[in-house]
C-alpha positions as CSV (number, residue, x, y, z in Angstrom):
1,X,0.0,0.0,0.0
2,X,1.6,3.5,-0.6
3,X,3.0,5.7,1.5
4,X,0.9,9.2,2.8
5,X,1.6,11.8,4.4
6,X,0.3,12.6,8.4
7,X,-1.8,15.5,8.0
8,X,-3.3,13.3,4.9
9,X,-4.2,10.4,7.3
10,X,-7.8,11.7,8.5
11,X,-9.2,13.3,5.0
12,X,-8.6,10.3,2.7
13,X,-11.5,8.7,2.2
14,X,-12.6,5.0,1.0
15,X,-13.2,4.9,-2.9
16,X,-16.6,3.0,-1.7
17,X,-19.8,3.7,0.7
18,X,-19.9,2.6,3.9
19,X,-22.3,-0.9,3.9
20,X,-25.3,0.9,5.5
21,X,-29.3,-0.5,4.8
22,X,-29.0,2.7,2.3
23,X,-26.2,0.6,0.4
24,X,-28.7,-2.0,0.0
25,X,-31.5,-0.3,-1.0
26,X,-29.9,1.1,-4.1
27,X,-27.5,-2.2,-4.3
28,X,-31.2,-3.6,-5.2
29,X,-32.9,-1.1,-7.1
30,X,-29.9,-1.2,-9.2
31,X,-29.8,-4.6,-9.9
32,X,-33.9,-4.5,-10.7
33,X,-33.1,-1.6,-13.3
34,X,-30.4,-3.9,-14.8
35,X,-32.3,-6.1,-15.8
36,X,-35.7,-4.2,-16.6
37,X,-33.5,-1.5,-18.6
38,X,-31.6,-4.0,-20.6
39,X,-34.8,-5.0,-21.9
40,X,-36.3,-1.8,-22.4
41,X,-33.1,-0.9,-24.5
42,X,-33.2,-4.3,-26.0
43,X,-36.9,-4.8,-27.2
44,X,-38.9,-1.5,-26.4
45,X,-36.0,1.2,-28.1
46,X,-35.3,-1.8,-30.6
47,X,-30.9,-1.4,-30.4
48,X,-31.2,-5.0,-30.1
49,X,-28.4,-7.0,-27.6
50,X,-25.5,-6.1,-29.8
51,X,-26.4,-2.1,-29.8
52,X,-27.7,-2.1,-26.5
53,X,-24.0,-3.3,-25.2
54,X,-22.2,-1.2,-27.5
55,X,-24.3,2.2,-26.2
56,X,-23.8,1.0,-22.6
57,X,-20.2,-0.5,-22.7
58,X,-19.5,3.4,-24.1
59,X,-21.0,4.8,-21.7
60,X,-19.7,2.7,-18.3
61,X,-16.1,3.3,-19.9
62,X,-16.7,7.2,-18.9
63,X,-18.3,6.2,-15.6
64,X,-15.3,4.0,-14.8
65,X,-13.0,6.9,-16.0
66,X,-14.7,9.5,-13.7
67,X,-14.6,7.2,-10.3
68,X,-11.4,6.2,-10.8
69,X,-10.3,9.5,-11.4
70,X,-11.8,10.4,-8.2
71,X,-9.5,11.1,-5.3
72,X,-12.3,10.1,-2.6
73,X,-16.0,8.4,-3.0
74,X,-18.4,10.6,-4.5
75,X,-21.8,8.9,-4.6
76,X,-23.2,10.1,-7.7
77,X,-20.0,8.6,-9.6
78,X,-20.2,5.5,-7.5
79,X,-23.5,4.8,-7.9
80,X,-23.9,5.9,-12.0
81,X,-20.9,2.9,-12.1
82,X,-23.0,0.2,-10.6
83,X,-26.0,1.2,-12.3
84,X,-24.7,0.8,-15.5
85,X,-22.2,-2.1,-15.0
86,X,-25.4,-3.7,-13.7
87,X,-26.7,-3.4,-17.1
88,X,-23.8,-4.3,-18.6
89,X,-23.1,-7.5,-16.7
90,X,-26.7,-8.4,-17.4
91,X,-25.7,-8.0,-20.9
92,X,-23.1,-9.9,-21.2
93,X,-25.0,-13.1,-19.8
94,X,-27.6,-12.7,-22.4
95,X,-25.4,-12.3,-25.3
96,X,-24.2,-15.4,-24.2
97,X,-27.3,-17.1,-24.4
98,X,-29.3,-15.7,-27.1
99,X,-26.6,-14.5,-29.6
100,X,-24.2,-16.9,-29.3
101,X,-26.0,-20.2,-27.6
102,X,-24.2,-20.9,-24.5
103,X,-26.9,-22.8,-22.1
104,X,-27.0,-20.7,-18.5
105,X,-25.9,-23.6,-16.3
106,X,-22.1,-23.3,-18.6
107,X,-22.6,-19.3,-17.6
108,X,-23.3,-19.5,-14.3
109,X,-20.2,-22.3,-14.1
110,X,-18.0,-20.3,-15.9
111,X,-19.0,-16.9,-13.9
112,X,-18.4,-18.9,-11.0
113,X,-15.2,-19.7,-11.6
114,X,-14.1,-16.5,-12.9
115,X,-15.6,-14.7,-9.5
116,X,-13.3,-17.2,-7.3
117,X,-10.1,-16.5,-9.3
118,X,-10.7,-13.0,-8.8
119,X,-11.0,-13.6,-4.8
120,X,-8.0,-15.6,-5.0
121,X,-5.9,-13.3,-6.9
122,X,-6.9,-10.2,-5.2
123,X,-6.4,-11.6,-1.8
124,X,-3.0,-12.9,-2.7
125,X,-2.1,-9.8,-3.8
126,X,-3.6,-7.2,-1.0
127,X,-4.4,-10.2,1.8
128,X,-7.7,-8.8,2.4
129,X,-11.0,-8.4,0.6
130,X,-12.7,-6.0,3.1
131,X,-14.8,-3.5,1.5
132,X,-13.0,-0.8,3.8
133,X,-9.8,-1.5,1.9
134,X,-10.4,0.3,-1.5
135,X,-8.0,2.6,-1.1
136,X,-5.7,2.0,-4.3
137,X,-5.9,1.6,-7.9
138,X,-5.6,-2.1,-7.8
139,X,-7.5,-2.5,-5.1
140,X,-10.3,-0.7,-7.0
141,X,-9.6,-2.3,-10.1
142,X,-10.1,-5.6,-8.5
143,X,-13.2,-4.4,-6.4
144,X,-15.0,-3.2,-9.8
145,X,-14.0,-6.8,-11.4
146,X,-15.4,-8.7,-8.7
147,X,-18.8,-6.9,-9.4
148,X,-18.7,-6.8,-12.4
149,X,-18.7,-11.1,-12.4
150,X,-20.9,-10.7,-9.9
151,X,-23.9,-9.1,-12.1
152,X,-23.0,-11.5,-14.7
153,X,-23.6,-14.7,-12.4
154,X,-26.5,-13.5,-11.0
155,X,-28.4,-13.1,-14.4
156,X,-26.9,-16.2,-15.3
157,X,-28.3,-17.8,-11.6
158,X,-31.5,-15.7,-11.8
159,X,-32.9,-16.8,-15.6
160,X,-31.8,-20.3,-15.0
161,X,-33.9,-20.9,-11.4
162,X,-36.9,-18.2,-13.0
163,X,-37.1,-19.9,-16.6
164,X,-35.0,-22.6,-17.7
165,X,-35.9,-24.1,-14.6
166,X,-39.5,-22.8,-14.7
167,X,-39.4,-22.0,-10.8
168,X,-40.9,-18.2,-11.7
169,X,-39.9,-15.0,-10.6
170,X,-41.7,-15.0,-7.2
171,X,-40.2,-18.3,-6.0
172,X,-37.0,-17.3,-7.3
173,X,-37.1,-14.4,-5.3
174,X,-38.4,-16.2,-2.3
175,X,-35.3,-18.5,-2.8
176,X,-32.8,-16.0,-2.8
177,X,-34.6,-14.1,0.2
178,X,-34.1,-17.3,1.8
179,X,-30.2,-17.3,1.2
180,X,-29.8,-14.1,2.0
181,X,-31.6,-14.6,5.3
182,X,-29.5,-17.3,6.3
183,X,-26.2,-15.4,5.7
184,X,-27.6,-12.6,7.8
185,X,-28.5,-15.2,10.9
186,X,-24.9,-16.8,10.2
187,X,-23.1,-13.6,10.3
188,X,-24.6,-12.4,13.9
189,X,-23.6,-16.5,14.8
190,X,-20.2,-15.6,14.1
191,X,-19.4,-15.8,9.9
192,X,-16.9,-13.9,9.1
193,X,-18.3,-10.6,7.9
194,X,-16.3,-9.5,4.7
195,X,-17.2,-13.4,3.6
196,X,-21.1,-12.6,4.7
197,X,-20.8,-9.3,2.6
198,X,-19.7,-10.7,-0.6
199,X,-22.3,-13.7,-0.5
200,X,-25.1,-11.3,0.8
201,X,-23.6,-8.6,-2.4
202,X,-23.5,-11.6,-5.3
203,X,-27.2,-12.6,-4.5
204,X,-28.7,-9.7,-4.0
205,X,-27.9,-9.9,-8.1
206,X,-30.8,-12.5,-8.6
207,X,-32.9,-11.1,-6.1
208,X,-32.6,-7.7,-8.2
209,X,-33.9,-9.1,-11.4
210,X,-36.4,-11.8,-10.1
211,X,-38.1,-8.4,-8.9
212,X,-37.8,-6.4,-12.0
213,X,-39.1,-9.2,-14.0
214,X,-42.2,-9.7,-11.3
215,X,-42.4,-6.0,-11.8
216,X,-42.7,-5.6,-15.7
217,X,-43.8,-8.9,-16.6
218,X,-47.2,-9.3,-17.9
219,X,-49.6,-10.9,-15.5
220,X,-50.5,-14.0,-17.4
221,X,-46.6,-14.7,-17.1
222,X,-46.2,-14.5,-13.2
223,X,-45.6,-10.4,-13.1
224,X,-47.5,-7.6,-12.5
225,X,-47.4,-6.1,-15.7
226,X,-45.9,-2.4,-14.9
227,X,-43.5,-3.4,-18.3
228,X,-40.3,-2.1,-18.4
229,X,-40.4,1.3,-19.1
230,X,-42.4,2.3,-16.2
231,X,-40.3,-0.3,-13.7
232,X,-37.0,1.4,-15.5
233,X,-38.1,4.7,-14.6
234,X,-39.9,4.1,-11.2
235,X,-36.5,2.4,-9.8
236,X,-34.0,5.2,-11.8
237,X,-36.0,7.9,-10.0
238,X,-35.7,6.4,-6.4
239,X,-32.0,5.6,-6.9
240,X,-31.8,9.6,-8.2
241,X,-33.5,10.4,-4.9
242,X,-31.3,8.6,-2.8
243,X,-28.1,9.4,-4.1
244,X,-29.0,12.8,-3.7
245,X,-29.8,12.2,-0.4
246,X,-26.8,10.9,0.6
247,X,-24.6,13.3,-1.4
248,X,-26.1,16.2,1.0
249,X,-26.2,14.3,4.4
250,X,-22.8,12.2,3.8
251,X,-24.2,9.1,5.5
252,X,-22.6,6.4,3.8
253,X,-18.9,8.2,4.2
254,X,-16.5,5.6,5.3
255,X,-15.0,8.2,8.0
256,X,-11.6,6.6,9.4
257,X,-8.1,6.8,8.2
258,X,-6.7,5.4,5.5
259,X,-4.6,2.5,6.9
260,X,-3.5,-1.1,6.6
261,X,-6.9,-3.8,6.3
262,X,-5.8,-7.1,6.3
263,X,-8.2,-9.8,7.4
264,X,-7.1,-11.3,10.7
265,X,-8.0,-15.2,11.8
266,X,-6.7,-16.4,8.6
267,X,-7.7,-20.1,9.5
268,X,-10.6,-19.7,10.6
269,X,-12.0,-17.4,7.4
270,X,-10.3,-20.3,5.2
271,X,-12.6,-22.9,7.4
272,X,-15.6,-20.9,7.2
273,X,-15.2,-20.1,3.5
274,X,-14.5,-24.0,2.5
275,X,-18.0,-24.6,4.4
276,X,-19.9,-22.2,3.0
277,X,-18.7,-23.3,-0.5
278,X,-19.6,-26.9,-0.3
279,X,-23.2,-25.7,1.3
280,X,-23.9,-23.5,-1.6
281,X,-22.7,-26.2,-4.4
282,X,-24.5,-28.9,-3.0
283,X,-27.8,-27.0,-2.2
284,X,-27.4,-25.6,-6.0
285,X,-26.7,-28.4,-7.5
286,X,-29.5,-30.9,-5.7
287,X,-32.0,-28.3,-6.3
288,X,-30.9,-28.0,-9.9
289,X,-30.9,-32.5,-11.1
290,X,-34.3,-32.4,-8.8
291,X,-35.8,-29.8,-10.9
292,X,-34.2,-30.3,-14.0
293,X,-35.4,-34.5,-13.5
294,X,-39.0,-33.3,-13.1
295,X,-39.2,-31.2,-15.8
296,X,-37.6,-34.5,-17.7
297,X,-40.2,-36.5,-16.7
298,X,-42.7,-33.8,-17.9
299,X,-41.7,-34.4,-21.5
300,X,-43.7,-36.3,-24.5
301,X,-42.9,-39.8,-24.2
302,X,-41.1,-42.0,-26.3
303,X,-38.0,-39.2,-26.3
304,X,-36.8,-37.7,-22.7
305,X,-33.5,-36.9,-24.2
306,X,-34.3,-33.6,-25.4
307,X,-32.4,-34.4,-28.7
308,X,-32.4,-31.8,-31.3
309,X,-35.0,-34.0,-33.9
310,X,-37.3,-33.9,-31.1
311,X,-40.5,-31.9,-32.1
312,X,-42.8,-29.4,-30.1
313,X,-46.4,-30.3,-28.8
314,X,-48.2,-28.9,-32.0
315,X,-50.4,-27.4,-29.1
316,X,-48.3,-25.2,-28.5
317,X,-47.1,-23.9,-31.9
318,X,-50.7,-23.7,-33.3
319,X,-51.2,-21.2,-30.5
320,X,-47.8,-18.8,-31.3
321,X,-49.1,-19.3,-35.3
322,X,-52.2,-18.4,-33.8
323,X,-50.7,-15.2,-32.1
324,X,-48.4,-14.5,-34.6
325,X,-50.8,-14.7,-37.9
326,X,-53.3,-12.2,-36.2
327,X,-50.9,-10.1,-35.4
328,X,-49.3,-10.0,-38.8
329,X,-53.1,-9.7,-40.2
330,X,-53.2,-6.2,-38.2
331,X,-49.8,-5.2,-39.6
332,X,-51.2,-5.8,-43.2
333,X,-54.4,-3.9,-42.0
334,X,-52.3,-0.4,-41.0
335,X,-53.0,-0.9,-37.3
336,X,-49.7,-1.0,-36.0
337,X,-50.6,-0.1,-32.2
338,X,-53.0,-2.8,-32.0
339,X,-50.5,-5.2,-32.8
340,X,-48.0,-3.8,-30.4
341,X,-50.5,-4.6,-27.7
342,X,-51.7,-8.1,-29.7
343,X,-48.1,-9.4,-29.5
344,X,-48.0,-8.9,-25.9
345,X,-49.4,-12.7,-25.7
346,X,-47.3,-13.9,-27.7
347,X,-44.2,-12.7,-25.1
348,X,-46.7,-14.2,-22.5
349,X,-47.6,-17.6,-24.2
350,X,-44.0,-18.3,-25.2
351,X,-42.3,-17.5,-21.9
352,X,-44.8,-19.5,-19.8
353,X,-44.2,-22.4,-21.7
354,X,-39.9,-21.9,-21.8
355,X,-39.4,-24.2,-19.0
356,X,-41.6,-26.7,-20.9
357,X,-40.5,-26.5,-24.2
358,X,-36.5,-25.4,-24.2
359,X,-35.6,-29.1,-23.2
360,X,-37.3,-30.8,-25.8
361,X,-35.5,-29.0,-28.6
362,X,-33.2,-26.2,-27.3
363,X,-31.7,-25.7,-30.9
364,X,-35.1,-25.0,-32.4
365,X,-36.1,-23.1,-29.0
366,X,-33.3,-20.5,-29.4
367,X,-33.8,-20.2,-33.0
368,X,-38.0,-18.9,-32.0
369,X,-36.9,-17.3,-29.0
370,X,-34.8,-15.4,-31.6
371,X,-37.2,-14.8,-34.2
372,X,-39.8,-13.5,-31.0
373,X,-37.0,-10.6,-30.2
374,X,-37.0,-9.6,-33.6
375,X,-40.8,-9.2,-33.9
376,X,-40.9,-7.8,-30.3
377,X,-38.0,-4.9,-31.2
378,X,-39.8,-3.9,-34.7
379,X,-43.3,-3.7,-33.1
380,X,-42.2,-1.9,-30.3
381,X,-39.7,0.3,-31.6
382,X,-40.2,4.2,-31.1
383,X,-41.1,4.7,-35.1
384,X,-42.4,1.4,-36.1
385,X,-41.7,0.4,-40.0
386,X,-44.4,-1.2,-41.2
387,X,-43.0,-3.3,-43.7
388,X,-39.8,-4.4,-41.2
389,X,-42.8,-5.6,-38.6
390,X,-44.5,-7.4,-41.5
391,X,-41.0,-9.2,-42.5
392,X,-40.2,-10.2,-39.0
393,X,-43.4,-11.7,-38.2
394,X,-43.5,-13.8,-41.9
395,X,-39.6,-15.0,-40.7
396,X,-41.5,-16.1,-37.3
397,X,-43.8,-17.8,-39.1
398,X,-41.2,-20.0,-41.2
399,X,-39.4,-20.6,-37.7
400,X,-42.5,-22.0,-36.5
401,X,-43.3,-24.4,-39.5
């Protein structure tokens, strides 16, 4: 750590807040508006994934510029940091899965890993992982790494327990609740607190977006239907107030001297960590061959395999032609907004039956699920193209055949 002078001692400040229930509140509503305003980017302003994460890559380069250029923590550069890298680690997970067909459980693996060889290498190199330590550029650099893999597992965590797994955004969220709850009754029993941070701070990731998608999803799909423009806005706003809140009262200032942090009880954090390791993998991964052999057993007979040949219950697609041929009839009829709204059920129908359909055929479910966005983005764009909605919705229909 470097070297500062005496009469510097008692005005340098931490680089981050102090973990108060305000860091919390905003930790969540950030991660809720992560995911809601990916989408809203995404679908409702039409850039699609790959312009969403250009416009918002761009933009949390200057963020990162500003707060590391920062001599102290200022919240409105803090927070405008974790707003958007919340955005951006949410997009990185789905341009895994939709553009480029990586299933969530190798995500959430390969997240996983990636978030424990930061750990490792950051405690190697400073020896402690406290939150109160961000003092220097690598630590910083380290700290903004760490979250950065931690938004990107918990989208990855989040859509796999909500959809693939078909456990909803509610039980999801009543999960991860649970989790969190438990950490919080370990920690006063004696866990280790910068371990109970970090666990407590990775899934309050899921917890975020199970509650923006109960938020904004349609009703007939598990949510309340606020949609994610208003959820977007309602959660910006309240983050807004907050931040100016604490920028005037300064209640979240980390207020002691910048020293040496180095976690103490080596042994017995290396204990505690091993324990709560194994807990978590074996709870995830029972939970996940439980619920992942039910939803097996819940497929047509004659082929549990999920094999790429296998078909979809013709149910089920004569109900999205169904969706999709009267919306493209209102398209060809000059009624764009009614189609807008029309299409709606389609989002609904199709992601109520994910969990059901995605293992029969996951190579023909990504290729839909695909063809859906499209329609979704031209139908909901801010100037809608007539003849772009008509050509997306004949493509779904092929996809479909």
């Amino acid at each position: 750590m470097e070297t500062i002078k005496t009469n510097e001692t008692t005005s340098m400040l931490s680089k981050v807040p102090e973990v108060t229930l305000y860091f919390w509140i905003i930790k969540i509503l950030c991660t809720t508006v992560g995911e809601t305003a990916a989408d809203f980017l995404n679908v409702n302003l039409g850039f699609g994934l790959t312009g969403t994460s250009i416009v918002i890559g761009a933009l949390l380069l200057v963020a990162m510029f500003l707060q590391f250029k920062a001599k102290k923590y200022i919240p409105s550069f803090y927070w405008l940091t974790v707003f958007l890298i919340s955005i951006f680690g949410t997009l990185v997970t789905d341009n895994l899965t939709d553009n480029m067909g990586i299933p969530l459980e190798v995500s959430a693996i390969v997240f996983s890993v990636f978030l424990v060889l930061t750990f490792a290498l950051w405690y190697a190199k400073e020896k402690t992982l406290s939150i109160h330590s961000i003092f220097t550029k690598r630590r910083e650099a380290f700290y903004w790494l760490t979250i950065l893999f931690t938004f990107a597992l918990g989208t990855a965590s989040g859509d796999l327990m909500a959809e693939s797994l078909g456990l909803g955004y509610l039980a999801t969220g009543v999960i991860v609740c649970a989790v969190i709850a438990s950490v919080t009754v370990a920690w006063r029993l004696g866990l280790d607190s910068v371990l109970a941070f970090w666990i407590a701070y990775i899934m309050t990731r899921p917890l975020g977006a199970s509650l923006g998608d109960l938020l904004s999803q349609p009703q007939d799909n598990g949510g309340l239907g606020l949609g994610a423009t208003v959820t977007s806005a309602i959660f910006i706003l309240a983050i807004m107030l907050i931040v100016i809140f604490l920028s005037v009262t300064k209640r979240d200032l980390i207020a002691t001297s910048r020293k040496a942090v180095t976690d103490t009880k080596q042994n017995s954090v290396f204990w505690q960590t091993a324990v709560v390791i194994c807990v978590l993998v074996l709870a995830a991964g029972t939970g996940y061959f439980w619920r992942h052999a039910t939803l097996q057993d819940a497929l047509p007979q004659g082929d549990s395999s999920g094999s790429v040949t296998q078909a979809f219950p013709q149910g089920d697609i004569s109900n999205f032609r169904k969706i999709t041929e009267d919306t493209l009839s209102l398209v060809q009829a000059g009624n764009l907004s009614a189609a807008k709204s029309h299409v709606s059920d389609l989002e609904t129908a199709w992601d109520t039956a994910q969990a059901r359909l995605k293992p029969i055929n996951k190579t023909k479910w990504t290729e839909i699920d695909n063809s859906i966005d499209k329609v979704l983005r031209q139908l909901r764009a801010a100037h809608q193209d007539a003849e772009a909605c008509k050509t997306a919705l004949e493509s779904l229909l092929t996809a479909l055949s």
